[in-house]
Structures are given as C-alpha cells and as structure tokens.
C-alpha positions in Angstrom: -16.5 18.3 -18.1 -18.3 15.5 -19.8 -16.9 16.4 -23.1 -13.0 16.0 -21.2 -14.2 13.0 -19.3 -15.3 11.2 -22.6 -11.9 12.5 -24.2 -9.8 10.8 -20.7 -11.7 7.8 -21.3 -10.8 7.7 -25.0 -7.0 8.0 -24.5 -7.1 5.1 -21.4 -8.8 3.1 -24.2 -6.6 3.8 -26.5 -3.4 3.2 -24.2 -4.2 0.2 -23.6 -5.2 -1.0 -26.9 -2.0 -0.3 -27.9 -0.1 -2.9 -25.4 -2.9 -5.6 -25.8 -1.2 -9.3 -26.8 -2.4 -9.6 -30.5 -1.9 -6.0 -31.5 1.6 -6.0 -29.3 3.0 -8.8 -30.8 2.0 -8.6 -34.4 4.0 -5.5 -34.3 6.8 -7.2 -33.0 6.9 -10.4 -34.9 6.5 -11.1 -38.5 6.9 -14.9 -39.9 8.8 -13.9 -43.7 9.2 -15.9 -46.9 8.1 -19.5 -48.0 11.5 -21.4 -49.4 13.4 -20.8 -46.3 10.9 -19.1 -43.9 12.5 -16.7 -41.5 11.0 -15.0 -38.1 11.6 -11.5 -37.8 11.8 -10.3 -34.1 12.1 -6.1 -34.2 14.3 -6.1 -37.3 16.4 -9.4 -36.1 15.9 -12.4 -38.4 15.9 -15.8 -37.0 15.7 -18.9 -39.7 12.7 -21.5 -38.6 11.9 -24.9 -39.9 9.7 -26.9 -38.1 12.0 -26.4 -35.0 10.0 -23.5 -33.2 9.1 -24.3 -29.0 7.6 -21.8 -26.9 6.9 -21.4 -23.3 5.2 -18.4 -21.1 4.0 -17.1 -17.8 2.1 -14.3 -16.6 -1.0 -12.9 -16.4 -1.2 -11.3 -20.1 0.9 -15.0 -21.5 -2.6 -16.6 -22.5 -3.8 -13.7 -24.8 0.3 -13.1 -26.4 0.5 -17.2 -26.6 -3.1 -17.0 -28.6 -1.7 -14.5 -31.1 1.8 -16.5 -31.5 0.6 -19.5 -32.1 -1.6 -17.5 -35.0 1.9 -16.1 -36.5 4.2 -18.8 -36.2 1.3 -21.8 -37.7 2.8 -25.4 -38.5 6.5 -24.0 -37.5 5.7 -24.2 -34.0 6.0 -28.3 -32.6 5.5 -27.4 -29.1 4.6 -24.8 -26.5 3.9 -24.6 -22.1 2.4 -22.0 -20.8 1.9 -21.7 -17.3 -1.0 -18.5 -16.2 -3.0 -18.0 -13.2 -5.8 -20.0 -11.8 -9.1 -19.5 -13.1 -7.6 -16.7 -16.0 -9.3 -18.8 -19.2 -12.8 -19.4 -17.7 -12.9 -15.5 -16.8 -11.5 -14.5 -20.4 -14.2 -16.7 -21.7 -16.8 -15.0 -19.4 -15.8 -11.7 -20.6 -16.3 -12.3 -23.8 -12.6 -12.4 -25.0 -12.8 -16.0 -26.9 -9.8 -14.5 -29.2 -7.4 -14.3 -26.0 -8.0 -18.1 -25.5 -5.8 -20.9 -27.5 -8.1 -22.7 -30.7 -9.5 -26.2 -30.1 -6.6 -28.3 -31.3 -3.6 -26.2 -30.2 0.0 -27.4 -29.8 0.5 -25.5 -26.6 -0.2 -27.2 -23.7 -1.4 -24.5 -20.5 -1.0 -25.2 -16.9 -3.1 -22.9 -14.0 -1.7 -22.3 -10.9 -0.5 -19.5 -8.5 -4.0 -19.3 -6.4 -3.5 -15.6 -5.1 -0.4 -15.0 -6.8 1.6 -17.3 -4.5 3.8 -20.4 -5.6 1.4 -23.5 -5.3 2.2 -26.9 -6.3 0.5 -26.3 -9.4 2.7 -23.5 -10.7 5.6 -26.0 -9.8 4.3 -28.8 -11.9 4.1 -25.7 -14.6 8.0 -24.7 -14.0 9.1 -28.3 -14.2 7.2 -29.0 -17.6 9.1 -25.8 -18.9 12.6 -26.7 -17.5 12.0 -30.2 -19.1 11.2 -28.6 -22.4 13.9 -26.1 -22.3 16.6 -29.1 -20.9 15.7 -31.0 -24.0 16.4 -28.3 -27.1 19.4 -28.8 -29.2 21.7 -26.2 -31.3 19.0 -26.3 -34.0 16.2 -25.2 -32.1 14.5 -21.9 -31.1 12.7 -21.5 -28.0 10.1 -18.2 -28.1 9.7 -17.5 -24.2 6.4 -14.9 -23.8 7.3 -12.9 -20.3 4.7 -10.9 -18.6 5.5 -9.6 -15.5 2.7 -9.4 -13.4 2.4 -13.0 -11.9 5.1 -14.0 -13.6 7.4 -14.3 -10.8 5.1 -17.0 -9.0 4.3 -18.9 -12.0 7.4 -20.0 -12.2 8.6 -21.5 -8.9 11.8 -24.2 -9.2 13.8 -24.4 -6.0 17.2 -25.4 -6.4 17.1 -29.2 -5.4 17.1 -30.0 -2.6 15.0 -27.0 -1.5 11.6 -27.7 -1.1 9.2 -25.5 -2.2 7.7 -24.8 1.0 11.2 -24.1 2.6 11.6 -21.4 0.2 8.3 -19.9 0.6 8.4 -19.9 4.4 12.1 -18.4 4.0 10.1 -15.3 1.3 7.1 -14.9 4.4 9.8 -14.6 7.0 11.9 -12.1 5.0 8.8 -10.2 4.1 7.2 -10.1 7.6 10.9 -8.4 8.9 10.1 -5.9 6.0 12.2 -6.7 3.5 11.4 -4.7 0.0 10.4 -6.6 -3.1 13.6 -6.0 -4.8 15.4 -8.0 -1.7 13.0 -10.6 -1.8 13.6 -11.2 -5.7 17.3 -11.3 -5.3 16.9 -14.2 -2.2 14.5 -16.1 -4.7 16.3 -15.6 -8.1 19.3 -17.2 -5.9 17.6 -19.9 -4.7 15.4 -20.8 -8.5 16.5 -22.8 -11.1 14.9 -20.7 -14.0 15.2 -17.2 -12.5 18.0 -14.9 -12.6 18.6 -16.0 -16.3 18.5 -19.9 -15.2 15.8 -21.0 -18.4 18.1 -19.2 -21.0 21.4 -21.2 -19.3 19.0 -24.4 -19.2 18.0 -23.9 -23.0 21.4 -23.7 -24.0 22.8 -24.0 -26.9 19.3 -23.3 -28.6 18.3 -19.7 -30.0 16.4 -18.0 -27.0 14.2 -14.8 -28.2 12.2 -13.6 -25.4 9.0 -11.2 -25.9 8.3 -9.4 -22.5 5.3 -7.2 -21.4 7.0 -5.3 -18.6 5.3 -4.2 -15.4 8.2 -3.0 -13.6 9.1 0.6 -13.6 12.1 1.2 -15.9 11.7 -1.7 -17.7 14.9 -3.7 -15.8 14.7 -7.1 -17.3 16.5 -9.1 -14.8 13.4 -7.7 -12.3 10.6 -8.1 -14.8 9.2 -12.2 -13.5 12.8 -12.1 -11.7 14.4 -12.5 -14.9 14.7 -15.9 -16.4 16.5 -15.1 -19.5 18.3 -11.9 -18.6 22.1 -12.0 -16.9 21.8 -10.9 -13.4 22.9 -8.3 -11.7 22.9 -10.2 -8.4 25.6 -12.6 -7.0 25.1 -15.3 -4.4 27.2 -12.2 -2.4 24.3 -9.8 -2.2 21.9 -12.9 -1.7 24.1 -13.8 2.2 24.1 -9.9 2.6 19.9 -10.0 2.5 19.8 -12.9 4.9 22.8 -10.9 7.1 20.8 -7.9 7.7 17.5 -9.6 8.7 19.5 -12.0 11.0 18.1 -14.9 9.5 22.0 -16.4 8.3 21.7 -19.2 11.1 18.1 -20.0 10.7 17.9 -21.2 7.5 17.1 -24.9 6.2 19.7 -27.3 5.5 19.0 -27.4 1.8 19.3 -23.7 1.3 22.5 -23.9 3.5 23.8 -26.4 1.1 22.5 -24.4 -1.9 24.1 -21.2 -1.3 27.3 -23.2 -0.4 28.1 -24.7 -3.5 26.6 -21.5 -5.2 29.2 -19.5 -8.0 30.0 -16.6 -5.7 30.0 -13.8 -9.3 27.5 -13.4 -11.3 27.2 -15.3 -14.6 28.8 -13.3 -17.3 27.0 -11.5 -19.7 28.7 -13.5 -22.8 27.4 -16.4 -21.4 23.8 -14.7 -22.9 24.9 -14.7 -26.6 22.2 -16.9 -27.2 19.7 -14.9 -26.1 17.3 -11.8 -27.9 15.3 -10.0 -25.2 12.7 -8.0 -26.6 10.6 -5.6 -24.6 7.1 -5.5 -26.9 4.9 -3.6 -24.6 5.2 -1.2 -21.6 4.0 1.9 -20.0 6.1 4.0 -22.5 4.3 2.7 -25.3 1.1 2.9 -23.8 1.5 6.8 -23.4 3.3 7.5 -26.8 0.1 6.5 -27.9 -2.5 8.1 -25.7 0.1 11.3 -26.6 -0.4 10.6 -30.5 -4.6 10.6 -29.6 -4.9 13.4 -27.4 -3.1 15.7 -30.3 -5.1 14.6 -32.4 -8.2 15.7 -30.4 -6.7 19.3 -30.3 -4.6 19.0 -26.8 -1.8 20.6 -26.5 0.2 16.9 -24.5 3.4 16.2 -22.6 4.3 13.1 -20.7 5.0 14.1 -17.2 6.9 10.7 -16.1 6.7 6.6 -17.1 7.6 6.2 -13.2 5.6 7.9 -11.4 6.3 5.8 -7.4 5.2 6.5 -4.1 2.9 7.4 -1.2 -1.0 8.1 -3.2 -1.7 11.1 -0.7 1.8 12.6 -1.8 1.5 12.2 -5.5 -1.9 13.6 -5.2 -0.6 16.2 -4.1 2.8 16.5 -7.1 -0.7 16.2 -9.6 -2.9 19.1 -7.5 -0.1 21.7 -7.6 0.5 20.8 -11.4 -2.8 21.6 -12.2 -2.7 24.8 -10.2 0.5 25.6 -12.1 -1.4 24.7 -15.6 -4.1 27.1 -14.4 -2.1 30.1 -13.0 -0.5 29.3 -16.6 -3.8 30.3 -18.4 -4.6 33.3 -16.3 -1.3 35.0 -17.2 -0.9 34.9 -13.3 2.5 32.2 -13.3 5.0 34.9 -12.9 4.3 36.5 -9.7 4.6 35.4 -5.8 1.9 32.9 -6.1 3.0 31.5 -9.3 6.5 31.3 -7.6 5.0 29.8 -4.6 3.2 27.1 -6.6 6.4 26.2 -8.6 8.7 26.0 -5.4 6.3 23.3 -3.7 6.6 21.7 -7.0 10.0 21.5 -7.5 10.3 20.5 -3.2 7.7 17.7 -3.8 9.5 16.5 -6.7 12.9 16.3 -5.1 11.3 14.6 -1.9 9.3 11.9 -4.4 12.6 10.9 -5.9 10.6 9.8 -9.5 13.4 8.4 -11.1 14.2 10.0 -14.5 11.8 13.4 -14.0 12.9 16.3 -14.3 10.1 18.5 -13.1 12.1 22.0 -14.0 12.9 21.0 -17.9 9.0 19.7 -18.0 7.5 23.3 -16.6 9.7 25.0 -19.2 8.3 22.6 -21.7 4.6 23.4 -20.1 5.4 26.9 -20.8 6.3 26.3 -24.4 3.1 25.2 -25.1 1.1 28.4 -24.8 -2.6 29.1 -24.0 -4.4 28.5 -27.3 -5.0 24.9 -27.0 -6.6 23.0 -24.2 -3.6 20.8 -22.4 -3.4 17.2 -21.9 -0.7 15.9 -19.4 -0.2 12.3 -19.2 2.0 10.3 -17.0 2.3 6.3 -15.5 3.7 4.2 -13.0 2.5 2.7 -9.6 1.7 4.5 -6.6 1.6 2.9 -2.9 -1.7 3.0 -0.9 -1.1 2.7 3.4 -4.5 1.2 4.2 -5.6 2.3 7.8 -9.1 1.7 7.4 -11.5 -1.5 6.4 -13.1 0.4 3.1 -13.0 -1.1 -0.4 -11.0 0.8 -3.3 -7.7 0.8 -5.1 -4.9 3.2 -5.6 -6.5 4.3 -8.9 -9.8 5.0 -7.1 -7.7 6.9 -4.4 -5.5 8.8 -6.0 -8.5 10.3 -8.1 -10.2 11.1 -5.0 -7.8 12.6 -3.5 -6.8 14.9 -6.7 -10.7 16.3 -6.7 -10.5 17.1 -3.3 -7.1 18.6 -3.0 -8.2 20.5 -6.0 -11.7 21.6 -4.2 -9.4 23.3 -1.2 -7.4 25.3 -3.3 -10.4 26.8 -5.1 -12.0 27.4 -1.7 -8.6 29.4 -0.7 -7.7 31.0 -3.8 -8.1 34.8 -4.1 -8.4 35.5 -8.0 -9.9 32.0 -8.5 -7.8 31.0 -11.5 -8.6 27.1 -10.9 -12.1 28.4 -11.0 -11.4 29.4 -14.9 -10.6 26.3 -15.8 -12.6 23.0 -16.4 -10.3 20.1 -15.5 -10.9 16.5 -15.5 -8.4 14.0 -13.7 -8.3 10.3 -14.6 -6.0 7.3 -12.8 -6.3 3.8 -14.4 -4.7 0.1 -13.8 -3.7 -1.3 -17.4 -5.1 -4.6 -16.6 -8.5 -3.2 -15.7 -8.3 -4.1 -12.5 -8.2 -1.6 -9.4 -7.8 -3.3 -5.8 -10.2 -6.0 -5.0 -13.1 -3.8 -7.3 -14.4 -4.3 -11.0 -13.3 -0.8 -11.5 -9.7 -0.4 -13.3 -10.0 3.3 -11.3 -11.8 6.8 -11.4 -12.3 10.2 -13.2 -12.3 13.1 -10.5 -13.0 16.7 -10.9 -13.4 19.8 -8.0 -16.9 20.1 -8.8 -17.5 16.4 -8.3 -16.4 17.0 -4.2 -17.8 20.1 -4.2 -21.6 18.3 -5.0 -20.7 15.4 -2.5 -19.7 18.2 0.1 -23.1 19.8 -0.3 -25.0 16.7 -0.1 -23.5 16.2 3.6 -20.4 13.6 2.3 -17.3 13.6 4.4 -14.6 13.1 2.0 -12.3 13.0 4.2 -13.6 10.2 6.4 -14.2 8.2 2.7 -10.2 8.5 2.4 -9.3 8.1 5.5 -11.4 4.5 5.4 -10.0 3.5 2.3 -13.5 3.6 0.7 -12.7 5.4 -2.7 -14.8 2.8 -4.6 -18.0 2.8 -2.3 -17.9 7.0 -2.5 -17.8 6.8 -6.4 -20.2 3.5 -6.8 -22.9 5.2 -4.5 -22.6 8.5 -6.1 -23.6 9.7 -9.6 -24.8 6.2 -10.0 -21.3 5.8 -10.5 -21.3 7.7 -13.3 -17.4 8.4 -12.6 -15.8 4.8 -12.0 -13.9 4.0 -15.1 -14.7 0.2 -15.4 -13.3 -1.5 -18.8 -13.6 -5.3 -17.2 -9.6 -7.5 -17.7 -8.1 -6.0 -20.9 -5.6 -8.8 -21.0 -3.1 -7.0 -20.3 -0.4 -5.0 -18.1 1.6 -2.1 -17.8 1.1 -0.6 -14.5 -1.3 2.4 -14.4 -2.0 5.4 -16.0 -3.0 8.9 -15.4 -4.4 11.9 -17.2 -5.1 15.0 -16.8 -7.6 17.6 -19.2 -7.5 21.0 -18.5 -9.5 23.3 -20.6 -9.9 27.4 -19.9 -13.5 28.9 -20.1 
C-alpha cells in the first residue's frame, strides 16, 4: 500500500495546488490591453485607469493580495488588508517569501484577531477598510479578496454605539446557551457595519468585484466571512427571534437595544447590489475536480462521493467503512446477495441519518457500479466533520477520522466469512486544506487495516487512543510517523479532503 499511499498523497498535493492564491487568482483575473486597459474577472470586463483600490481578510488574503498586486501593477493606488496575527512571520518561516507583499508595496496590512477572536487590532483593521471604502467615488473600483476562514473576526465594526466588547460578550453569552454558528452570524451581521453586505452598501456607487476563497459548505456567500458584499438573507426579524429563544431580549446593552431599534426591519433588496460582482475563485469543488482529473490520469477508475460531507467523525467513519466494504464486495462479484444487500441498506440508513446535503448515495452506488472491476478505484469526497472531544489527547478531526476508518475497517475483516476486504489493498486518506489539523503540524493521516492490525499486535489499544482523542500521538509514535500527512500552511483553505484507493490483488 505504499504505492496507493504515495498516489493519496499526490492527489492531496495536487488539490490543493489547485486553490493556492497565485495559481487561483491568475485563473480568475487577467489585466487586458494597453490604450484603455481593461480587468477581466471570469469573462466580465471592468475598464481600469489608475482608479483600482483593494481591501482583504482572511487567513489565505496575504498570499491572493501578493499575487493581485502582481496582476493589477501601477493600476492599483491603494490597498488594506487585514490577516491574522503572526501569519507573515510564519509564511516567512516556512519558506513561502512569494505569499508575502514586495518591499515597496501599495497595500498597507494590518494583524489582528489573536485566536481568531475580534481584538482591537482587527478593529483598527475594519475601520481603515470602512474609511477606504466610505471614500470611493462612481469612478472607482474597489477589488475586495474574501477568504473565509478568519475572515469573520478580522473584520469586527459594531454598529455605533456598540462597543466592541458589548458585542463580543453578547456572541460568548449566545454561544455558551448553544447557539449554532449560523445563529451567531446572523446576531453579528445585524449588529456590523460591514457584514451582511454593509462594505458593498458603504463603497457605493463604486464598482465592487469581490474574489472569495470559500470555506463554508455550499459555497453560501452571505455565510462565507458573514458576507460583506453579498445581500442578506437575514432581516433584523430573525436577528430578535435569536435573542427570543435564548431569553436574552431583556438583557441586552443599551446600545444594541438602540441599534436593533432603529434597524430596517426587511432585508436590503437585492437591486440594491447592482454594483457588485461576486466571484467564487476557489473552493472544495475545485479542489476535487482536480484531484479527480489526477487520479485518472494515474489509472483510477474516480467519483466524487460529496463536496459536503458534515457531521459526527465516529459516524462518517463509519458512511466511509461501509463504502469500502461495498467497493470490495464490488470486486469479489459478491454485491448482489444478502451481504451485499445488507452492506448497501446500512448505507443508504447512514446516509439518510447524516443528512449530507446534496448526496445522493443511491445514484452514486449505481455510478460505482458503472465503473467495473478492471481499474483500481479512487473515491474522493470533502467537507468538515465534527470531533466531540471527551478525553485530554492531541489530534484533529483529520487524524481521527483516519483512525477510525483503519480500525473500523480491521473489525470487518476480523468478522468477515469470505474475506473479500481481505482481497483488496486499500489506503484511506483525510486532509485539512490549510495544512493544519487541530492544534498538530500534521494537516491529517493516511490509515489502512493493516496499519491497526500491526498496532493491535504490538499490544496498542486503539480504542483507548480514540476514546482520548490522541489520534496524532498514536500515528507520531508509530511507524516513526511514517503515516501523518504533514505538508506545513499551504496558504490556503477549503475545508478538508478525503480519499480513498482501493486496489484488488
């Protein structure tokens, strides 16, 4: 399986090559002709003269400003970028000089958001971009770089007079009563000045063409950095309906009382945003369409299971276990038949019960069918799962979720009659786009059953590893580690991605 692991790690590689800033957005923006120069934005053509702003956030925004400012040369006057603390002395560290702006740059950057919460320092960052988008006239065009992971808190303007620590203790409470993310985004994209499509109402009249790196499943993009120049969906309405049913309506300060008072109760309305391109130039989609293209070229027969692949790691270990088994029965000629059926009827169940949105696991077994046993198979699929930590080990979902794949694997081999996972020589991978997996240097893991089975022999209790959340000590401490899939920050982000070789013998 060292030949498949070497293939897994290729197509991670090349996934996420595909959705790094300069690659990304030289694809999606071209500067054309010299008389009356013109920036082309996916086919859209936008006339510059010198009248060419830009301002960013999020975690990827240093490398895609870096690569703009290389495109758009003496056309671009000014630029703000606001990315987290510490990001261009640990790109420098890693060697990645060409994700840092040149010497003499025009853009200005601002670090803030220590632990991806809103600190006066993203503030200061959110006011210099508010300033520069107040100021822009009917002439000008303002090229806002969006990535979404951090983007959110690196861009914190309360509505005056809300202070920023009233809305951040307003967020904690919410979040400590259990609120889900997508509440919490709708309470602060009501309470922001540049959320919620507030920095493309501020720039107005100017051109607005926005280039995002999404990190949200789906690519929504009023939820990708809460939206700053997308319409939302969200009314002041659903904003008192939050606060309603975590019975914090008559607890609030005075400022966000008088906020949501004299707030318009509908949504603005979508013409409002003629000004405005949004552009999606990298995501998880993109990032498998590639790692599809490279796995056929290796001789793999490849589909893409699912972009948005959600929920509890020990549950979509198992969806991925019982799609192996399926793949495996597939090769021994043993998938019709009671255990075939069997296998395929948990599938279908688990699927129903994961609620993945967009998957439809019955058309995709056909599909797997269609494929026939000639070729090795390659099945690829992203998203983010959810880890429940009970115990005090170090890992990450990635980490996890591979873990959990080998050894759910391991116990089907050790129960199976015929032994057609036996046959097979399979090789599971589970990466985090930004090469980053939980507080680790790891971006996540490859996993086989043979890999458990040797840590089972040598007296390892797997199950106590995952029951302590200590996937990355397990795979660090064994195989010197040989199966961690470290590729230090890559710069970028588009949630994680998994593959799975399966190869008969």
């Amino acid at each position: 399986s060292m030949f498949l692991r070497e293939h897994a790690l290729s197509l991670f590689r090349c996934a996420v090559g595909t959705v790094q800033p300069a690659p990304m957005l030289k694809r999606a923006v071209k500067l054309q002709g010299d008389g009356c120069p013109q920036l082309l934005v996916k086919g859209q053509a936008f006339p510059v003269k010198k009248n060419l702003y830009l301002v960013g956030f999020g975690k990827a925004v240093l490398g895609m400003a870096a690569a703009a400012e290389e495109i758009l040369g003496d056309h671009l006057v000014q630029g703000i970028i606001s990315v987290p603390l510490g990001i261009q002395e640990s790109l420098w560290r890693a060697g990645m000089q060409e994700m840092l702006l040149k010497p003499h740059s025009k853009i200005q950057v601002i670090e803030g958001a220590k632990n991806n919460l809103p600190d006066p320092e993203a503030l200061k960052g959110a006011v210099a971009i508010q300033e520069l988008a107040e100021g822009l006239t009917v002439d000008d065009l303002l090229l806002v770089l969006i990535s979404g992971r951090g983007g959110s808190a690196l861009l914190p303007a309360p509505i005056p007079p809300i202070l920023l620590e009233e809305k951040e203790k307003l967020t904690k409470l919410l979040a400590s009563q259990g609120a889900a993310i997508q509440e919490l985004n709708v309470v602060r994209k009501t309470l922001s000045l540049l959320k919620g499509g507030g920095l493309a109402r501020l720039a107005y009249p100017a051109q607005v063409v926005s280039l995002i790196l999404s990190d949200v499943i789906g690519d929504p993009l009023d939820l990708i950095a809460s939206g700053p120049t997308a319409a939302s969906s969200h009314s002041v309405q659903d904003c008192l309906q939050i606060l309603t049913k975590y019975n914090l309506l008559h607890s609030l300060p005075k400022s966000v009382e008088m906020v949501l008072a004299s707030s318009p109760t509908k949504p603005t309305a979508p013409e409002d945003y003629s000004h405005v391109c949004n552009v999606i130039i990298g995501s998880n989609t993109l990032a498998l369409d590639e790692a599809k293209r490279q796995a056929e070229g290796l001789g793999y027969a490849t589909l893409i299971l699912s972009t948005a692949i959600c929920g509890e790691v020990g549950r979509v270990a198992t969806l991925y276990c019982q799609l192996i088994h399926q793949i495996c029965l597939g090769f021994a000629g043993l998938e019709e038949g009671p255990l075939g059926d069997r296998v395929r009827g948990n599938l279908l169940q688990l699927a129903a019960e994961l609620k993945i949105p967009g998957l439809n696991l019955a058309e995709f077994l056909q599909a797997l069918r269609g494929l026939g046993l000639e070729r090795p198979i390659c099945v690829l699929a992203g998203g983010e799962t959810t880890v429940q930590l009970q115990g005090t080990g170090k890992g990450g979902r990635n980490q996890e979720l591979a873990l959990r794949v080998g050894l759910g694997l391991h116990r089907t081999q050790a129960t199976e009659v015929s032994g057609p996972l036996r046959r097979c020589e399979i090789v599971f991978l589970s990466g985090g786009t930004d090469g980053q997996d939980g507080p680790t240097e790891a971006a996540g893991a490859f996993c086989s059953p043979e890999l458990v089975e040797e840590a089972l022999q040598e007296g390892l209790d797997v199950e106590a590893v995952l029951r302590n959340n200590d996937s990355y000590t397990f795979f660090s401490q064994f195989q010197g580690g040989h199966h961690l899939l470290v590729t230090g920050l890559t710069g970028t982000n588009v949630m994680d991605i998994q593959a799975i070789l399966i190869r008969d013998t």
